[in-house]
N, C-alpha and C positions, 0 to 999 in steps of 0.2 A: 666184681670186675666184669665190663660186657668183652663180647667178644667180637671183634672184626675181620674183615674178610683178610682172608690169608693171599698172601700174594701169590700170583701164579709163575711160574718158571716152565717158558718154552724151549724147545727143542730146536736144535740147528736145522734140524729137519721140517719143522713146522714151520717157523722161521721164515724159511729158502720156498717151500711152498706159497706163502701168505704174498710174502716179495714176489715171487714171480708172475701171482694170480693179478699184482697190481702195478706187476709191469706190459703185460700183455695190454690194459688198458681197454679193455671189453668192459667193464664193473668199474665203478666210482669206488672210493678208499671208504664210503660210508657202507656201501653195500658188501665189498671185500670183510668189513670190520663186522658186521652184523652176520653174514655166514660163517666166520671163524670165532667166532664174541671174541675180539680182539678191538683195542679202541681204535677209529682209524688217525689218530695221530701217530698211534706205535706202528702202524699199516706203512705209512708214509715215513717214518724212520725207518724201518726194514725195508724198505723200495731203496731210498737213496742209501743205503750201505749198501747192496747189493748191485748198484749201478759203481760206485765207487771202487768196493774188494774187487770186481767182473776182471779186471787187465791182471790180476795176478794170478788168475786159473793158468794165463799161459808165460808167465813168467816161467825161465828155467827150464823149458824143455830140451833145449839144446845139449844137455848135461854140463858140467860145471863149467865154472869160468877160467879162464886162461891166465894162468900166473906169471905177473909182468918178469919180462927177460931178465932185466936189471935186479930183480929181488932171486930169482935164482939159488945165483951163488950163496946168497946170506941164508938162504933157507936149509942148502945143505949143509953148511958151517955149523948150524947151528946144530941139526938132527948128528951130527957127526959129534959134535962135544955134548953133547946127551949121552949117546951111545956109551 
C-alpha cells in the first residue's frame, strides 16, 4: 500500500495570520501562499472568511440584550411555577 501526503490541519492562529497578511495586500495570494506553503486558493478563502466573520468581533459589546416588556410578565410566571 503507498502512502500519501497526510493532510495538514491549521491553526485559528495561523489561519487569522495567513488572512490578514492577505488583507493588507502588500503580497499577491501566490506569494502569501508560497511563504506560508499554503495553496493560495485556501489563502483567498481565509481572506474572504475573515472579511465576512470581521462585524462580529463587535457584536455584543454592549452587554445583553434587552427583554421585550410584553414577555416580562410570562417570563416571571413561568420561573415562578418552576420554583
Amino acid at each position: 500500500m503507498s502512502e500519501g501526503k497526510k493532510r495538514k490541519f491549521h491553526t485559528p492562529e495561523f489561519k487569522a495570520k495567513v488572512a490578514l497578511e492577505a488583507l493588507r495586500g502588500i503580497k499577491t495570494l501566490n506569494e502569501i501562499g508560497q511563504e506560508f506553503g499554503v495553496h493560495p486558493i485556501t489563502v483567498g478563502h481565509w481572506k474572504k472568511e475573515l472579511q465576512e466573520q470581521a462585524k462580529t468581533l463587535f457584536e455584543g459589546k454592549r452587554g445583553p440584550t434587552p427583554i421585550a416588556a410584553h414577555r416580562e410578565p410570562e417570563l416571571l410566571y413561568s420561573e415562578i411555577g418552576k420554583l
